[in-house]
C-alpha positions in Angstrom: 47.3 96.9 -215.7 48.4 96.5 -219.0 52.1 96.1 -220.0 51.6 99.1 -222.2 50.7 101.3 -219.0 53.3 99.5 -217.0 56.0 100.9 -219.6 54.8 104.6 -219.5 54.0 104.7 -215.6 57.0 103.5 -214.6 60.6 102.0 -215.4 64.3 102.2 -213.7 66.7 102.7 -216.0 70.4 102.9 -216.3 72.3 102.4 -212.6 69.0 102.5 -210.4 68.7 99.3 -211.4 71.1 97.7 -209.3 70.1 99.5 -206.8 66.6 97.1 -206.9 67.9 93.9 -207.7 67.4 91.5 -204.8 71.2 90.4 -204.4 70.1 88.0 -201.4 68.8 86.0 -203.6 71.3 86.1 -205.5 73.8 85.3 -202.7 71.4 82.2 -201.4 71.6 80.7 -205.1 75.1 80.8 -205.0 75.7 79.3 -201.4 73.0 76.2 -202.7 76.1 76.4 -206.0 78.9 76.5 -203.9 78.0 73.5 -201.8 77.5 71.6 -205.4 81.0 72.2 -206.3 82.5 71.2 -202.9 80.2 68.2 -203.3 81.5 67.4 -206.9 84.9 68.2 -206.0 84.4 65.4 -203.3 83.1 63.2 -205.2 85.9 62.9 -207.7 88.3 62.7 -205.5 89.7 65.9 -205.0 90.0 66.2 -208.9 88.9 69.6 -209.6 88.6 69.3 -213.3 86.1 66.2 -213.4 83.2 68.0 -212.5 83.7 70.6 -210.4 85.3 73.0 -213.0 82.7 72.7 -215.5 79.6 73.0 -213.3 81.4 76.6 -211.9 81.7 77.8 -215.7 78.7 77.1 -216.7 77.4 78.4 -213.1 79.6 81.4 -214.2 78.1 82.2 -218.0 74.3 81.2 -216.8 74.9 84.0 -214.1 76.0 86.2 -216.6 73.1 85.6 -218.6 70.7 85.7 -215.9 72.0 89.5 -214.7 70.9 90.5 -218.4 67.6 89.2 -218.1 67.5 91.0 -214.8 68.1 94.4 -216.0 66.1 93.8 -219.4 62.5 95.2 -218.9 59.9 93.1 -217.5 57.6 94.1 -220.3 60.1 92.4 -223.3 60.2 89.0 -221.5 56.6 89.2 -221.5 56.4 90.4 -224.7 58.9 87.5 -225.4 56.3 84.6 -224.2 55.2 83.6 -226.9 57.8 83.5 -229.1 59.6 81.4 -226.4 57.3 79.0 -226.1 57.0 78.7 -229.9 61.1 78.1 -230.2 60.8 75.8 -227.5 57.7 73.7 -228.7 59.9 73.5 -231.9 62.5 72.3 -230.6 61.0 69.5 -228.3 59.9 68.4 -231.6 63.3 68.2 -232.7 64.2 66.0 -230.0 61.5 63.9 -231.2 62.4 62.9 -234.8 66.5 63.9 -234.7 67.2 63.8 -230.8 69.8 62.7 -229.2 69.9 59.3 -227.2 71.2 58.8 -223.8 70.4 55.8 -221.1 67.5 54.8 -223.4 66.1 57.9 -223.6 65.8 60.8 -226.2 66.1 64.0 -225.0 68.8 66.4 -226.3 69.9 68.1 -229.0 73.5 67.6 -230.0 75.6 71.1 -231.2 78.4 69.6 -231.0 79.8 71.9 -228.2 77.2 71.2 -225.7 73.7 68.9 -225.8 71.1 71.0 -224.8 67.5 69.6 -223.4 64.5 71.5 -224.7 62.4 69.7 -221.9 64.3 72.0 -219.1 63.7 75.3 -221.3 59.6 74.2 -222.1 59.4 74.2 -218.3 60.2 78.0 -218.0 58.7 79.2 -221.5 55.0 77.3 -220.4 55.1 79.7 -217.4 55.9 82.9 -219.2 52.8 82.0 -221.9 50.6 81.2 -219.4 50.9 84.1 -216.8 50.8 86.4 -220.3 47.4 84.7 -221.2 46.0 85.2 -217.8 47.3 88.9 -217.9 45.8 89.4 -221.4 42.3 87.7 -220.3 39.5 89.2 -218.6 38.8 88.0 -215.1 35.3 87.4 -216.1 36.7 84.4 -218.7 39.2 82.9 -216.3 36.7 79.7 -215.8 34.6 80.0 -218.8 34.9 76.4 -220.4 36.7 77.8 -223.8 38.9 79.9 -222.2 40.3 77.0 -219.8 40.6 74.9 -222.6 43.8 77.0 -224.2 45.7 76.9 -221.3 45.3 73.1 -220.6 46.0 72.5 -224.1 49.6 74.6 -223.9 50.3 72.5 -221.3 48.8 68.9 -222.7 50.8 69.2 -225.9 54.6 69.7 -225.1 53.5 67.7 -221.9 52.9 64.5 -224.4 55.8 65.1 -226.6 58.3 65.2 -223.1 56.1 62.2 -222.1 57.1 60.2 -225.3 61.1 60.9 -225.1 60.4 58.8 -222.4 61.0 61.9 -219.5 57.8 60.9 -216.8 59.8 63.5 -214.2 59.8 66.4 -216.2 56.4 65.3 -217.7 54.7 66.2 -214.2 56.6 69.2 -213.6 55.4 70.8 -216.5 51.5 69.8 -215.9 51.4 70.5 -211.6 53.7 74.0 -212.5 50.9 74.9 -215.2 48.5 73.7 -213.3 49.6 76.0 -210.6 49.8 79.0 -212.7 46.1 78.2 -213.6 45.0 77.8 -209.7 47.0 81.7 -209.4 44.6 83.1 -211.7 41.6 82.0 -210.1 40.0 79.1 -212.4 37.6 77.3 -210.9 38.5 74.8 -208.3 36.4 72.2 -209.9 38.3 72.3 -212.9 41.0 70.6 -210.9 38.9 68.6 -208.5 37.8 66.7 -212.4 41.6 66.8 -213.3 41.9 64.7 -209.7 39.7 62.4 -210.7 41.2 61.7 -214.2 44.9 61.3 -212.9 43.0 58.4 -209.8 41.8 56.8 -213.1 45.0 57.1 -214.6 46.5 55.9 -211.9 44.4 52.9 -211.6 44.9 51.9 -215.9 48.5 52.2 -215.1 48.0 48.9 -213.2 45.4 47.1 -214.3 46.6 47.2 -217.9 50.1 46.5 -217.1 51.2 43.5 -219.3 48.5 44.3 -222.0 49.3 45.7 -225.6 47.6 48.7 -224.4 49.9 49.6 -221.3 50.0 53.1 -220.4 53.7 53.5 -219.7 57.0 51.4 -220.8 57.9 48.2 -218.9 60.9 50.3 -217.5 58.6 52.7 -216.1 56.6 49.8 -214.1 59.8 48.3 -213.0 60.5 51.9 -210.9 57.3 51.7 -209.5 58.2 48.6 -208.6 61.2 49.6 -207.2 59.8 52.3 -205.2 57.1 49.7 -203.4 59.8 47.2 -202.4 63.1 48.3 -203.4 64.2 45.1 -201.2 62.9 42.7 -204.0 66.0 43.0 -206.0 68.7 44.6 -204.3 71.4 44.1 -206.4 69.4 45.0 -209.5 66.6 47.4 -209.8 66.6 48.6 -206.2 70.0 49.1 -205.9 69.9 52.8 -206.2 67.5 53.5 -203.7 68.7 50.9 -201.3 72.2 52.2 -201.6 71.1 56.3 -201.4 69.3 55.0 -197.8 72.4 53.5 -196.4 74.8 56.7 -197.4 71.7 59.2 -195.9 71.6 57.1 -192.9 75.2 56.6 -192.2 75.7 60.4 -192.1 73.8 60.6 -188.5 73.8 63.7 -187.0 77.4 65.5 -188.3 78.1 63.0 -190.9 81.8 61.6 -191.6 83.2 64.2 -192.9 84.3 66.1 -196.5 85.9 63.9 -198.8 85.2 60.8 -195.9 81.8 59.2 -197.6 82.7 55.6 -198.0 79.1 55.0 -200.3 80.3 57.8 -202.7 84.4 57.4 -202.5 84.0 53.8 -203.2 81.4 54.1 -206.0 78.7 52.0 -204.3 76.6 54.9 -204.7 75.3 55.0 -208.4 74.2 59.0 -210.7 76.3 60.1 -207.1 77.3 63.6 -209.4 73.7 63.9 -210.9 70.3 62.8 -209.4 71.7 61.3 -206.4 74.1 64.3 -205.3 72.1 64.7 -202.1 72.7 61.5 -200.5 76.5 62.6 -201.0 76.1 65.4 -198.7 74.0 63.6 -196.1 76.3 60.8 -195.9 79.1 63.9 -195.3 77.9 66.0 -193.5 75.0 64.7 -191.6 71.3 65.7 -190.8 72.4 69.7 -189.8 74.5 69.5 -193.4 71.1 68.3 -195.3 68.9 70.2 -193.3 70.6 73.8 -193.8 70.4 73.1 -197.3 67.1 72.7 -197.3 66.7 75.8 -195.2 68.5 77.6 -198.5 66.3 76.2 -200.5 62.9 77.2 -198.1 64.8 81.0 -198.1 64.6 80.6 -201.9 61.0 80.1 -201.8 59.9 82.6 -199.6 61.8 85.2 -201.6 60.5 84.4 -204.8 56.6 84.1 -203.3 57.1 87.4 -201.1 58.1 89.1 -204.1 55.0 88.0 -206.1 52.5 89.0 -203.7 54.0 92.2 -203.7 54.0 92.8 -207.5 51.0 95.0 -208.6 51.9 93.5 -212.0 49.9 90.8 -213.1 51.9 88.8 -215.1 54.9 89.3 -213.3 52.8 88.0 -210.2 51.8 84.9 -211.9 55.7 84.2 -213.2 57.3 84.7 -210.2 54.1 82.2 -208.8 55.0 79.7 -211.3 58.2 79.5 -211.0 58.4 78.9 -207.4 56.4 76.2 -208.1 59.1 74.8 -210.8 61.6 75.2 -208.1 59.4 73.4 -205.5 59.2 70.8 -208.0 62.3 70.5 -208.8 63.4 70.5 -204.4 60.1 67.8 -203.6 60.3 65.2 -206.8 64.8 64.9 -205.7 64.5 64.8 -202.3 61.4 62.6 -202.7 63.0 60.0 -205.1 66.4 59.7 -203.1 64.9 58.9 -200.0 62.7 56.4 -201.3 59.6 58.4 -201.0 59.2 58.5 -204.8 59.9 56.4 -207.6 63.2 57.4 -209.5 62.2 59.7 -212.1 65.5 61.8 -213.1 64.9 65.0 -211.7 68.5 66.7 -210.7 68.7 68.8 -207.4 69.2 72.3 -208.2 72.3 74.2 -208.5 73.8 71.1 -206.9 73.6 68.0 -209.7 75.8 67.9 -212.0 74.7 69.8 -215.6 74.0 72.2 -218.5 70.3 71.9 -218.9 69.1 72.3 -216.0 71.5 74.9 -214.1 71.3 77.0 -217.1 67.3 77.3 -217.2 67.4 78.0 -213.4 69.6 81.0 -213.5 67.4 82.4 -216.9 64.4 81.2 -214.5 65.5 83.7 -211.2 67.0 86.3 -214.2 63.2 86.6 -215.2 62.1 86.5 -211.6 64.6 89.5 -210.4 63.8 91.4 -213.5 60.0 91.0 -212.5 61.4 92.5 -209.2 63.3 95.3 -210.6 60.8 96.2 -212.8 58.0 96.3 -210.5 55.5 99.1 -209.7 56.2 101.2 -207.0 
């Protein structure tokens, strides 16, 4: 169904639209928030102001802005897609030639007021284009060579320019959250069983043209890879991070020691303990049941958003919601991943709980899209 026939079949309208909005979710997003502020309260040291305040005003006015998306039509935001992704294509490129430059990196845009990373938006703006191309395009096209081709190249090019900042994290999120988008509409399976091939020979160049003028990656990249296959090699230098993040999960045990009691945290032997490493914080607090009912948030989270697209008649609204579970899978699997060693540290912050504008801001627009997809859906 087109959005045109969407729009004359059917749309709530004035206080009936509260009436659809999925305040559950709503309620599990701010239980994952709450536990980040108790955990960023804790880590400061009981000083409210450090970290804590800021993240619950900016949780506050992304909330706010994410209720407006909610109860805006589903048929603007797709209407929207492509002017986002335009604005936000722009802006990466931006970053590129003026950005801002943090922990040798480029990646934000300074106003001033706040710094602002394009990368975080491109993730949410990539889905919206895509499931709008797959809604516009006939089902017979979906795995026509040409008509594959578009997609992959919406997602190559910001890809690249988030790939020279240097930001490898947020790199893969935007290709396997594409990618996944592109799997939801039905293109070919050997489409992706080639792309598996190419990233196994990527893989492979990676290392045998390390220390050649035609590396693939920087030397800081190799030395995380490094890092993440024997962290034990330099402990008190590039394996630090992961080594320590081990010792606070594993000192938690079952109940942990306690709010405000983490000795890895408290005593700063835990390093990013406010951003990227936030989780180890609560493991090394309160324990195995503390991590693990976070993570059954998080799982509620998922189901909600994938329920919701399976029952959307809507196509593009089907494929958004699809997509942007898989951002927030990302987002949940490349953390936890990395801080447990599983992963090499990339710089991908745990949601609602790390410390940050960016990224808490695009994930309340991200679930303002996907409750105004819900709202909005055909009946």
């Amino acid at each position: 169904m087109s959005f045109l026939e969407y729009r004359v079949k059917f749309a709530p309208s004035g206080f009936a639209k509260v009436l659809y909005v999925n305040w559950g979710l709503y309620l599990l997003i701010t239980a994952c928030a709450a536990i980040g502020w108790l955990m960023l309260y804790s880590i400061s040291g009981g000083d409210i102001a450090m970290w804590a305040k800021p993240q619950m005003q900016r949780y506050g006015v992304g909330m706010i802005l994410s209720l407006g998306i909610c109860f805006t039509p589903i048929w603007f935001w797709r209407s929207m897609s492509g002017a986002a992704y335009a604005l936000t294509f722009f802006l990466l490129l931006v970053v590129h030639f003026f950005g801002t430059v943090g922990m040798g990196a480029q990646r934000w845009i300074d106003l001033g007021f706040i710094r602002i990373q394009p990368s975080e938006f491109m993730k949410v703006s990539l889905i919206m284009v895509l499931a709008t191309y797959y809604d516009w395009l006939d089902d017979r096209r979906v795995s026509r060579p040409l008509w594959v081709l578009i997609p992959v190249l919406l997602i190559i090019v910001p890809a690249v320019l988030v790939l020279m900042e240097p930001n490898l994290g947020t790199t893969l999120m935007l290709v396997i959250a594409g990618a996944a988008v592109m799997f939801a509409a039905g293109v070919s399976l050997w489409y992706f069983a080639a792309v598996v091939g190419l990233i196994g020979a990527g893989v492979a160049g990676i290392f045998l043209l390390r220390g050649t003028p035609w590396q693939l990656i920087h030397d800081y990249q190799y030395k995380r890879i490094d890092t993440f296959l024997d962290p034990s090699a330099d402990p008190l230098g590039a394996g630090y991070n992961i080594l320590q993040a081990k010792i606070a999960l594993g000192s938690g045990g079952l109940t942990g020691k306690g709010f405000m009691q983490g000795t890895q945290s408290r005593l700063n032997f835990l390093p990013e303990k406010h951003t990227d490493f936030i989780f180890t914080t609560l493991g090394e607090e309160f324990g195995f049941i503390g991590a693990i009912s976070l993570l059954a948030l998080y799982a509620m989270i998922l189901i909600f958003l994938l329920w919701a697209a399976m029952q959307n008649k809507d196509r593009f609204s089907s494929l958004m919601l699809i997509g942007l579970a898989a951002n927030f899978f990302l987002y949940l699997a490349v953390n936890l991943a990395m801080v447990m060693g599983m992963a090499p540290v990339v710089g991908v912050p745990l949601p609602f709980l790390s410390y940050g504008g960016s990224a808490t801001l695009v994930l309340l627009l991200a679930f303002g899209l996907a409750q105004s997809a819900i709202v909005h859906r055909l009946r």
